[in-house]
C-alpha positions as CSV (number, residue, x, y, z in Angstrom):
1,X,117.1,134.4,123.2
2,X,120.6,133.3,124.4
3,X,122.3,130.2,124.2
4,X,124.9,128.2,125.1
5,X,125.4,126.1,121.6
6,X,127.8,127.4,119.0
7,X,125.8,128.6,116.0
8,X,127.2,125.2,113.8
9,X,125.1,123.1,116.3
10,X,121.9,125.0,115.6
11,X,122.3,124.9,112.4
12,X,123.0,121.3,112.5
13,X,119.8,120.9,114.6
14,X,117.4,123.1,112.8
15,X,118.7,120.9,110.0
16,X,118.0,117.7,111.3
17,X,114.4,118.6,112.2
18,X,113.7,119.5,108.5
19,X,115.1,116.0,107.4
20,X,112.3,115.1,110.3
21,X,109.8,116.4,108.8
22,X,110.7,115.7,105.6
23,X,110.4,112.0,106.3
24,X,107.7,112.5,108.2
25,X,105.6,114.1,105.3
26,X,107.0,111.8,102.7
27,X,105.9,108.9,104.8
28,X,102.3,110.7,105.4
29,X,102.2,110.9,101.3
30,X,103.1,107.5,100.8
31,X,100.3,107.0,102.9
32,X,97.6,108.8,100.8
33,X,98.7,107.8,97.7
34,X,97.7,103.8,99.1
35,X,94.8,104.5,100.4
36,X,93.4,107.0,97.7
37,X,93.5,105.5,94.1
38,X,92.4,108.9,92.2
39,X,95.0,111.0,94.1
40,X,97.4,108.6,93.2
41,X,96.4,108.7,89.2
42,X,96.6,112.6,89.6
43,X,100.3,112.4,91.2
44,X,102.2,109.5,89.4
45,X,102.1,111.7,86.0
46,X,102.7,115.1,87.3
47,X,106.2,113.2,89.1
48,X,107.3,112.2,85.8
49,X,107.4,115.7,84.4
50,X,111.2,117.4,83.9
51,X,110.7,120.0,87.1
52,X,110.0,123.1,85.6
53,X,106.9,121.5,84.2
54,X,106.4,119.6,87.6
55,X,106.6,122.2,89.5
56,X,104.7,124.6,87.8
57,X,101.7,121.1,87.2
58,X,101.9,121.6,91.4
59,X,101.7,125.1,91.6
60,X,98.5,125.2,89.2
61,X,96.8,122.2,91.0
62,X,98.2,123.9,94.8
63,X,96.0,126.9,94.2
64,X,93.2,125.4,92.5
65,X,93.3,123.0,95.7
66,X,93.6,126.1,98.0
67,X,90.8,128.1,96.0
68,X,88.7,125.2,96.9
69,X,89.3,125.0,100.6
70,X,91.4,122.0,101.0
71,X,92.6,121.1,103.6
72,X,95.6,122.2,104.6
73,X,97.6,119.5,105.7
74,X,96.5,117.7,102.2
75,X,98.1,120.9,100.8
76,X,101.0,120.7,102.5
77,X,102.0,117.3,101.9
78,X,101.3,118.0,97.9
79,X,104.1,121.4,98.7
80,X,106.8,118.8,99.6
81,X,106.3,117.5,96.2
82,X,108.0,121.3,94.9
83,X,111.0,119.7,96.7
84,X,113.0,117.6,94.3
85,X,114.8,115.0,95.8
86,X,111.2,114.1,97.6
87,X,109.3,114.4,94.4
88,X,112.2,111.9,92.7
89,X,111.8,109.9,95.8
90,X,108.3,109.5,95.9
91,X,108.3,108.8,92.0
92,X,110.8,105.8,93.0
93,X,108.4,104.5,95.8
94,X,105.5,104.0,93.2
95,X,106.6,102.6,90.3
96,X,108.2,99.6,92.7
């Protein structure tokens, strides 16, 4: 597919709609972890790992979550978490 924009822009845009998303998901997170107290109490501890054990806590709980069926939204939002300015972010959002 051809276009007009110089290949900067796009990667400017493709950028922006991953910041998009990004909040989007973080905000959907925040969501969950207010509304669902035991999700929550499984979360807050795994954020406070240093991120090699964080991420691999995730990973560990991602495919027991994904051996069970979960769905996968749920999973996806729990992915973002691998990310580590969210993760840090999130972390700051729940001990306010």
């Amino acid at each position: 597919m051809k276009t007009n924009k110089p290949y900067y822009f796009m990667q400017l845009s493709d950028r922006n709609k991953n910041f998009i998303a990004d909040d989007e998901n973080f905000i959907a997170l925040v969501q969950v972890l207010k509304e669902n107290d035991q999700i929550r109490s499984r979360i807050e501890p795994i954020l406070s790992l240093d991120k090699f054990n964080r991420k691999s806590a995730l990973n560990t709980w991602l495919e027991q979550l994904r051996f069970q069926q979960a769905p996968k939204k749920f999973i996806g939002l729990l992915s973002c978490l691998l990310d580590d300015n969210i993760a840090k972010k999130l972390l700051h959002v729940i001990k306010e």
